[in-house]
N, C-alpha and C positions, 0 to 999 in steps of 0.2 A: 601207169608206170612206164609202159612202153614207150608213150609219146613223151614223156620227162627224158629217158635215157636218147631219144631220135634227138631232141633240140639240143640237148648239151654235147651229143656230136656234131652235129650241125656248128654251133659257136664256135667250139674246139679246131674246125678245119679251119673254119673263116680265121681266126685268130691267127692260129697258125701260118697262113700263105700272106697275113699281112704282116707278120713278124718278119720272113722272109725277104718280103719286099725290103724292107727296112734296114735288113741288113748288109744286103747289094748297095743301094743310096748308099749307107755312109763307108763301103769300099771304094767306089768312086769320088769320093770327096778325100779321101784319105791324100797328102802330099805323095808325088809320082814315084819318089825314091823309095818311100814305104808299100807302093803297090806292086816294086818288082823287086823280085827275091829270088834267090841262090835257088838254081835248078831248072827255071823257068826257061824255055826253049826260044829261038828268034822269033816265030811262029805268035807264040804267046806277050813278047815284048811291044813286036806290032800292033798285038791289039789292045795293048793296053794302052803303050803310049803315045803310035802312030810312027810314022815314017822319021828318023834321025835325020837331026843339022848335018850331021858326018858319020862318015865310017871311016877305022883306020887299022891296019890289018899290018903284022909284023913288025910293029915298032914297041913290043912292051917284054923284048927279051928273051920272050917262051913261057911267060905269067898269063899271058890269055892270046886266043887264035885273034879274035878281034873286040874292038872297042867302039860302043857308039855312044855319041855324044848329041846329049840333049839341052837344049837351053830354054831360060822361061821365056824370053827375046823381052823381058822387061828393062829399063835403066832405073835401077834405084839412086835416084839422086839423093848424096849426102851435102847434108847444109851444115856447116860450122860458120856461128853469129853471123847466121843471117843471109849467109851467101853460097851459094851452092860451091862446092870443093871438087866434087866429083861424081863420080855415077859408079853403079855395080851392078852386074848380070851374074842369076847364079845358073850353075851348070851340073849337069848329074851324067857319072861318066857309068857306062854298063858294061863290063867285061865278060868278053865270051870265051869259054874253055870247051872243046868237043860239042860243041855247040847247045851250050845250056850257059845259064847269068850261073859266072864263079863267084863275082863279087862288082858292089852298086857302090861310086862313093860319090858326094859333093862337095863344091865347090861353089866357092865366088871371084868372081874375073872385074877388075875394071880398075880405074882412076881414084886415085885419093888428093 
């Protein structure tokens, strides 16, 4: 009985630290806007998303101390019949209030 109740702890950890695993993977997959959320410090922005295209500081009124701006640096070319029209880059702006994300929005920038 002893060694029945050893193995099925034994399975149970393993299980366990591979569920884990599995859960980090698909937070990293997850799109970059959904990985950063209201609260999150500069600190913690960095390491999720890396160093910003830009920072821009006093220009949003007194709604956030600063803003950084991240781009996917992709061109989505749009084709209408046949012919390329345009291009579009999307963009995810991070607002920082006392210095924690107030609020994540995006966006798409380009040519129609």
């Amino acid at each position: 009985m002893k060694k029945f109740c050893f193995h099925y702890i034994i399975l149970s950890l393993v299980a366990a630290s591979l569920l884990g695993c599995a859960s980090t993977e698909n937070n990293s997959t997850k799109p970059l806007a959904e990985r950063i959320t209201s609260g999150l410090t500069r600190e913690q922005v960095l390491s999720i998303a890396g160093k910003p295209q830009s920072r821009q500081s006093g220009l949003t009124g007194g709604q956030a101390d600063e803003v950084w701006l991240y781009s996917d640096g992709a061109l989505n070319l749009i084709p209408v019949y046949g012919l390329v029209r345009g291009a579009r880059t999307n963009t995810i702006q991070v607002f920082f209030k006392g210095g924690k994300v107030s609020q994540v929005a995006e966006g798409s920038f380009g040519l129609w």
